[in-house]
N, C-alpha and C positions, 0 to 999 in steps of 0.2 A: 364744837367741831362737827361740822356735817358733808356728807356727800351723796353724790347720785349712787346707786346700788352698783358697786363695781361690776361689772360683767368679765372682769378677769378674776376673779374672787381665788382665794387660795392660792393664786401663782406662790414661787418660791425664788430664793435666790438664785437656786440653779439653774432657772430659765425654766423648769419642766411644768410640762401641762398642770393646769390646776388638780389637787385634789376635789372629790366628789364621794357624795355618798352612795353612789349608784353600784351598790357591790358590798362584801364580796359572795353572800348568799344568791343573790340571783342578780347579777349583774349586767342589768339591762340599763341601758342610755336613756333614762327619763328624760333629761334635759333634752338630749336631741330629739327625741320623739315629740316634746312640747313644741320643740322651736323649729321644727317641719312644715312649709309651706302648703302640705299637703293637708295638713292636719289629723286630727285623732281616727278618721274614718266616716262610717256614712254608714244606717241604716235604711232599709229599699221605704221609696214615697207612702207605701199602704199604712206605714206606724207614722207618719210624721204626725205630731200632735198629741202621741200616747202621753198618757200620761206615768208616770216610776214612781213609786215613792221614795223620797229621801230620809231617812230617820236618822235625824242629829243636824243639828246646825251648827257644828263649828267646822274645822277648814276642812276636812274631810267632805264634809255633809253639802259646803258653800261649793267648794271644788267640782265634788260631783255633779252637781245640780248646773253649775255655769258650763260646763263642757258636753254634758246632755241637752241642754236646753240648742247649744250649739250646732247639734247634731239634728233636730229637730223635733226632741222629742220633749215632754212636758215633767221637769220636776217637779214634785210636790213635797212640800221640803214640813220635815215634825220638829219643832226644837221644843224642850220640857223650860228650858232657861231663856236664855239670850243669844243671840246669833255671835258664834265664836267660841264656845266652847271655854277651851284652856286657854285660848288666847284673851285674855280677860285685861282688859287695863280699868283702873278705877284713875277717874279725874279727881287731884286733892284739893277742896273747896277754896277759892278764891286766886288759886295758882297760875302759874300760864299755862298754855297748853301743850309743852313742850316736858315740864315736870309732872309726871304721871307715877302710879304704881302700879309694875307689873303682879299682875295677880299668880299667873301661870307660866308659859313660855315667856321669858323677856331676855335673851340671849340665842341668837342665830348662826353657825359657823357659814364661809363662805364657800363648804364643798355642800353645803343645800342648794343644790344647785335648782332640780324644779319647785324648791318653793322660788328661789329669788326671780322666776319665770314670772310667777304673778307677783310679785312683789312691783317687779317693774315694770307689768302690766297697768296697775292702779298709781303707778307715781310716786311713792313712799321715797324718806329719805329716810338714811339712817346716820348710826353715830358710833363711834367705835365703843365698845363696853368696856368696862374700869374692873374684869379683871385679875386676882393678885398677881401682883409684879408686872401686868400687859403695858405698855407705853401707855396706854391711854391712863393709867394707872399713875398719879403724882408718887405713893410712897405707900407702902405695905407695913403690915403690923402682923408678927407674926407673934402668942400671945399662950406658952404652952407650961403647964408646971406653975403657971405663975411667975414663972421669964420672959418679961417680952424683949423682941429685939422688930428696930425698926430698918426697913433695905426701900431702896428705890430698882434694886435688879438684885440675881438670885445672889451673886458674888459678893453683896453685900449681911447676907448671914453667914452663920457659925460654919464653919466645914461639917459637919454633920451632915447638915443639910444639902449641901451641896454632893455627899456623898449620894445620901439619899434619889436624888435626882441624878446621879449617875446609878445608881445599880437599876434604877427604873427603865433607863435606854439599854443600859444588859440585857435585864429582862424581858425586854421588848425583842430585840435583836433573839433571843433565843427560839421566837417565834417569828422569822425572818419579818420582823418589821419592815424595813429599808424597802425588800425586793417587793412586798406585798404592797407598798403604796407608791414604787413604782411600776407596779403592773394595775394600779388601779388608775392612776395619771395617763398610762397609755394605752386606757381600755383595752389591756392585754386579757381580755376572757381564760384565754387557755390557762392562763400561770394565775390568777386569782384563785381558778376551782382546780388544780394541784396542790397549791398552799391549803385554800382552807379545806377539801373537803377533807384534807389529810387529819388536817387538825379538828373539826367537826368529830369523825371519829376518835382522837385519842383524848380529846378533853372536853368532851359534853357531859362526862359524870363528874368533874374538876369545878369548886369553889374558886374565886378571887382569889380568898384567901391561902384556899389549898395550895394552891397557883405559885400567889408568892413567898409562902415556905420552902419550897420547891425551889427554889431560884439562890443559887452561889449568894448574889447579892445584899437577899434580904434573911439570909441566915439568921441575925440578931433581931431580935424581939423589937428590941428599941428602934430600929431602922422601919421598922413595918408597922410602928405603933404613932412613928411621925409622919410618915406616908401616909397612913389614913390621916389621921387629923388634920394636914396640912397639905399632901399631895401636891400636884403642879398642875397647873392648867388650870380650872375653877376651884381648886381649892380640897379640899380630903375625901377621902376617897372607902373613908372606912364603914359607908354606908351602906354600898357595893360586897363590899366582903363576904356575905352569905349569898353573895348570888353568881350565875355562870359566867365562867373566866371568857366565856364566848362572848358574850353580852359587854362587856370590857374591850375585846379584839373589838371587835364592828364599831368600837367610839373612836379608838387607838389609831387604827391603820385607816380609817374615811377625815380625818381629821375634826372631827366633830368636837373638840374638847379644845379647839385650839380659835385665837382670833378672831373671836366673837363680835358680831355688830348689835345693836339696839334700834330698835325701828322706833325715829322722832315721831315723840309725840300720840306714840304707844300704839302695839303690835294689833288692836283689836279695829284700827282701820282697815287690815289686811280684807278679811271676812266681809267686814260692811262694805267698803269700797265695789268689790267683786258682786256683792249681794245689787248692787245699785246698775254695776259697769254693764254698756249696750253694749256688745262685742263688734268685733269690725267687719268677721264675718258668719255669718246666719243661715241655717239652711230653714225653711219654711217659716220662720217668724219672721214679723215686719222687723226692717231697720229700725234701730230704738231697744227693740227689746230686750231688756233684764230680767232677774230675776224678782228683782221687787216690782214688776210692774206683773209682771205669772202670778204674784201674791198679791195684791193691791190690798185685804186688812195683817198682810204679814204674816208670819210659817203661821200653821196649822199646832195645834199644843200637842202635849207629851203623849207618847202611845201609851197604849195599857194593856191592847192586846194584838198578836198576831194570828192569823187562821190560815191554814187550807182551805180553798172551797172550788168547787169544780167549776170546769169554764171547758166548753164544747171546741173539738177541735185542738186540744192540748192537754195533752196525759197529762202532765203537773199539774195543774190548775192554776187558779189564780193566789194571790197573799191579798187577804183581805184584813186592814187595817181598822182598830176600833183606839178612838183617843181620849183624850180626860174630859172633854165635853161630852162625850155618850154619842159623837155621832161615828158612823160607818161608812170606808169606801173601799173598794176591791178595785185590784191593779194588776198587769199582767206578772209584772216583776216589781222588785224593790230592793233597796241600796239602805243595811245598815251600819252608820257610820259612828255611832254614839257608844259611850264603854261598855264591853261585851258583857260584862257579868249582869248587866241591866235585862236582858236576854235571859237571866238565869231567877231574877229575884223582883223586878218591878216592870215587868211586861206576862202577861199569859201567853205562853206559846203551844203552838201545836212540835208535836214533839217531832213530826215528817218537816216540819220548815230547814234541817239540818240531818244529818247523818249523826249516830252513834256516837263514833270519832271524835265529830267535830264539839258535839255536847262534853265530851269527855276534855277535850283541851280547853274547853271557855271556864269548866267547872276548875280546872286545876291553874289557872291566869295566876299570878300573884303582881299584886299591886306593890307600887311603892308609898305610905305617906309621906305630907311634907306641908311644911308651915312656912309663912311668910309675916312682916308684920312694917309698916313702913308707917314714917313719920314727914311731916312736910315742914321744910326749918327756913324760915329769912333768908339764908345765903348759903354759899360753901361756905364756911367757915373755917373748915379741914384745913384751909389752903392758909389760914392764919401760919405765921413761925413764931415756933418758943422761941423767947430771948436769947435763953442762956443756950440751948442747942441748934439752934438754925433750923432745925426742923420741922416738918407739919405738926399741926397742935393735934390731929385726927387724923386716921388711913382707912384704906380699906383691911380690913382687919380678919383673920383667921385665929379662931382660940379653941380651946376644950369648954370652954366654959360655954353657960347657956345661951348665947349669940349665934354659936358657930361661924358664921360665915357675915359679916356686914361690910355694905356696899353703900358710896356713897355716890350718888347721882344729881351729876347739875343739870340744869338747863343752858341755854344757849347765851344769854345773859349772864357774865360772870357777875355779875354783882348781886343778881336779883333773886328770886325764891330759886329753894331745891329742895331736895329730899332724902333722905335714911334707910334705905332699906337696913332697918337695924337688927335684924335674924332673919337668916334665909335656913331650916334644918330638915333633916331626913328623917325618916323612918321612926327607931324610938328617943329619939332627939324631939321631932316632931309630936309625938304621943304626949312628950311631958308637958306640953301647953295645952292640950285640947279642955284640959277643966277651966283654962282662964279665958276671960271679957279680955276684949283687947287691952282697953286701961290696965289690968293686972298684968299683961304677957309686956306691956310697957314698962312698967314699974321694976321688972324681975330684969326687963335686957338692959333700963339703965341703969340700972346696981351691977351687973355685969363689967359692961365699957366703965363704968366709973371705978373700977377696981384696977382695969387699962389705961386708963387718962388720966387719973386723979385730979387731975388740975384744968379741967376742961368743963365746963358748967354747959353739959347737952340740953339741958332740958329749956334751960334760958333761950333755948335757939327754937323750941319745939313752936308754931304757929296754928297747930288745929288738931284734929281728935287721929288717933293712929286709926290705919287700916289694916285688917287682917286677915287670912283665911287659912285654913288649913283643910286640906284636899279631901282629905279621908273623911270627915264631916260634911264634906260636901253631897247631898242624897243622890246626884244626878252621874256624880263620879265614883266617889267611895273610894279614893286614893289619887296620888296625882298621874302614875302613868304605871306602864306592866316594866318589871325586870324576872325575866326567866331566871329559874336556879337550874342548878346541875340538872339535870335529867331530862328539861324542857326541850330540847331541840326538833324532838318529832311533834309534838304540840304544837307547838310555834310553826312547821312545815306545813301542818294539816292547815292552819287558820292563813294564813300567806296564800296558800295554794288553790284557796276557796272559789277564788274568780275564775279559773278554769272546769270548768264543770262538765265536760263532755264524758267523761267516765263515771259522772253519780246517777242514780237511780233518778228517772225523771220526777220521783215522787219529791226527790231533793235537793231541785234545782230552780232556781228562779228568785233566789234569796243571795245576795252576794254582800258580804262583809268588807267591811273598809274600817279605816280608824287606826293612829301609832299605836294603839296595842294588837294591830294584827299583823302589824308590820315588824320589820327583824330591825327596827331602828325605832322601837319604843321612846319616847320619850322628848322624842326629835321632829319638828313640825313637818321637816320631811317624809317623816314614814307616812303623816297624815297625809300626804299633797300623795307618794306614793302609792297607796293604796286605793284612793281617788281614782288615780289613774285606771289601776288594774280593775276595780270595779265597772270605768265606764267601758273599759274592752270587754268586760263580763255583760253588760248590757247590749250594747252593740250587735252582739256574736250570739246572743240569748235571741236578738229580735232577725237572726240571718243577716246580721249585716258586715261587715268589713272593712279592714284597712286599705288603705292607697299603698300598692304591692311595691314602691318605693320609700315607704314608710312603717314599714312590719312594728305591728304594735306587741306589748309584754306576754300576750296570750299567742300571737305567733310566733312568736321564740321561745318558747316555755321548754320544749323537748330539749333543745339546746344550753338552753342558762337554766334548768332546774333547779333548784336547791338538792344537793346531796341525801337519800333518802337511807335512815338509815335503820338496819333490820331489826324487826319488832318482835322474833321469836328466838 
């Protein structure tokens, strides 16, 4: 099943405008700003050809650089790894190329609204994601205590559950859910920042968890104990639980948790495509040019070090860049878009490259881990029926046990190869595998599902070596994305608000941060494409330049769509 990237994404049955993530912290119209005939603005002719640096290459890093280059100005793009970041797909040997394994992002809701900008710039199809319980979903396995029950929709488990999922839209509603993503559907600015900044003050020192003790509905233990495990929309939620009940609102009310698509044929053409794409139009570069033709041996490798050093005619000076080959080049400005702690432990920094502040929120970031582990098998087979029950012989599947989460993914070819994501886990779900080789972290999830199946011989189906990674191992990330806890929210304000710099000491400016962990939608390819954004109007306005005064970009609206600032003494 596939289609063009809907451009009415998120509609509802009400008719009302789609949801979007563009909200409700600083509620600026990314999308319309992308899809502006006017475009992103214009630097004066004396920079055209500057060169930026870009540090990170994934979509952040790929964003920024394609919409600078746009501008006329010359990215220089660092990546330590491979262009893409978390968007990572690994191809399963001998497969088609429609069966992939999402390494990092491989689910998109349709309020992304400026990523699905480039999406549909490069041509990408997608496919609706399997899921628990989503149509695209044959039949769910829900797998707790050692009870399983199998639903093809929610009314088909226990009432428990069913309760469960109602005291959740209580809970929601006691945080005017409804009104808040209708004022986000009707880019109602005003009534967005009434709701939240309300709620920004009374529950930034407020847990998940806090959160839903707190709540008529989830009074009983047991109701909050299947909620995490098993939750609705992707699945449990009890991962989340030590972290701020804020961080949970911004998934809730943007719909980001809901009607997920998969980009055919894996998410990491996103990056490459865009790395490749001649834009249509070009201020001072010939027609043709990309960003891989600005690179012709491809990025520049990992930094190692960042400098102040002086440059005549601007009190900041310049950022001079030193990389893992030893060599050196100084730039006026530069755009870092790669995980911020990198900044703290595997780059030397000059300590004037940021304000105090800002050192103090990058130090205090908390990461989330998480592990993935996928198998590539002959067919669906899932879609096999037991004799004796009529039912799928396999689902997609939610348990307590060491799986947690498995997804089963076909290709376009119902007959032909597919694949397993056979654990998808969090945090210290994720921790318990990092001692094992994939073979081992294989071995432990089909002893798992075989305790779920019994009568299902998975391994018969397996056709090549499992693939694995888990984040927090990874040297160049150290986790898979940030979730704030309780207390984060002015942190999180300071690193967000980075791109406007006209109030920093000029000794601390010229450095603009990008990347979903600076973003107040961590974890969401959005925040990346957003932050992108606000970095190139941090560039732009850095070099005296401007928007098209019918096109007011995120740094012209700033006084107006703030983030709520809240008091520090």
């Amino acid at each position: 099943m596939t289609s063009a990237v809907p451009t009415s994404a998120g509609t509802t049955d009400q008719g009302d405008r789609p949801l979007n993530m563009c909200g409700p912290d600083f509620p600026f119209a990314y999308d319309a700003y992308l899809a502006h005939p006017a475009g992103l603005g214009q630097v004066p002719a004396r920079h055209h050809g500057t060169e930026v640096a870009v540090i990170g290459g994934g979509l952040s890093g790929v964003v920024t650089a394609y919409e600078l280059m746009k501008m006329g100005l010359k990215p220089v793009v660092y990546e330590a790894d491979r262009i893409g970041g978390r968007l990572r797909t690994e191809r399963m040997g001998g497969g088609p190329d429609d069966v992939v394994a999402e390494m990092g992002a491989m689910r998109f809701p349709p309020s992304s609204t400026a990523f699905w900008h480039y999406v549909d710039r490069v041509g990408l199809r997608t496919s609706a994601f399997p899921n628990p319980l989503s149509p695209a979903t044959p039949s769910t396995v829900v797998d707790l205590k050692g009870r399983t029950h199998y639903a093809t929709e929610l009314d088909d488990l226990p009432e428990i559950y069913r309760e469960v999922a109602r005291a959740w839209d209580q809970t929601l509603e006691s945080v005017e859910h409804t009104r808040m993503q209708k004022a986000i559907r009707e880019r109602d600015v005003a009534t967005q920042k009434e709701i939240w900044n309300r709620l920004v003050e009374s529950l930034d020192d407020q847990t998940f968890y806090g959160f839903l003790c707190e709540s008529p509905g989830f009074s009983s233990f047991r109701k909050r104990e299947i909620f995490g495990q098993v939750g609705f929309g992707t699945g449990g939620w009890d991962t989340d639980f030590p972290n701020s009940i804020l961080e949970i609102l911004r998934v809730t009310y943007t719909g980001a948790d809901d009607d997920h698509m998969g980009i055919v044929g894996g998410v990491d053409q996103l990056p490459r495509r865009l790395w490749e794409d001649a834009p249509d139009k070009l201020v001072h570069w010939a027609q043709g040019t990309s960003l891989a033709s600005l690179h012709e041996e491809g990025p520049l490798p990992a930094v190692t070090a960042l400098r102040r050093t002086a440059a005549k005619g601007r009190p900041g000076g310049n950022i001079t860049v030193t990389d893992a080959s030893g060599s050196t080049r100084t730039y006026p400005t530069a755009v870092f878009t790669a995980q911020s702690w990198a900044l703290l432990s595997k780059i030397d920094c000059d300590e004037d490259l940021l304000p105090i502040e800002h050192w103090n929120a990058l130090e205090r970031t908390h990461y989330m881990e998480s592990s993935k582990l996928f198998v590539p098998v002959d067919r669906a087979f899932w879609r096999d029926k037991d004799p004796e029950t009529g039912r799928d012989v396999m689902s997609m599947t939610l348990t307590d046990r060491m799986t947690r989460g498995t997804y089963l993914l076909e290709g376009q070819d119902p007959d032909g190869p597919a694949a397993i994501c056979m654990s998808y886990t969090w945090c210290d779900d994720s921790l318990k595998w990092l001692p094992l080789s994939a073979n081992e972290r294989m071995e432990v999830m089909l002893a798992s599902l075989g305790k779920i199946y019994p009568g299902v011989d998975i391994r018969s189906h397996i056709t090549g070596d499992p693939v694995t990674i888990s984040w927090e191992d990874e040297p160049y990330f150290m986790g898979a994305f940030k979730a704030n806890l309780p207390g984060h929210y002015r942190y999180q304000r300071r690193l967000f608000t980075h791109f406007r710099q006209d109030d920093l000491a000029e000794r601390h400016r010229g450095l603009f941060l990008a990347g979903d962990d600076i973003s107040w939608t961590a974890g969401w390819a959005e925040g990346a494409v957003q932050t992108a954004l606000n970095a190139v109007w941090g560039v732009m306005h850095h070099f005296g330049g401007a928007t098209d005064p019918t096109n007011p970009g995120p740094g012209d609206r700033f006084d107006e769509l703030a983030p709520v600032a809240l008091p520090e003494d």
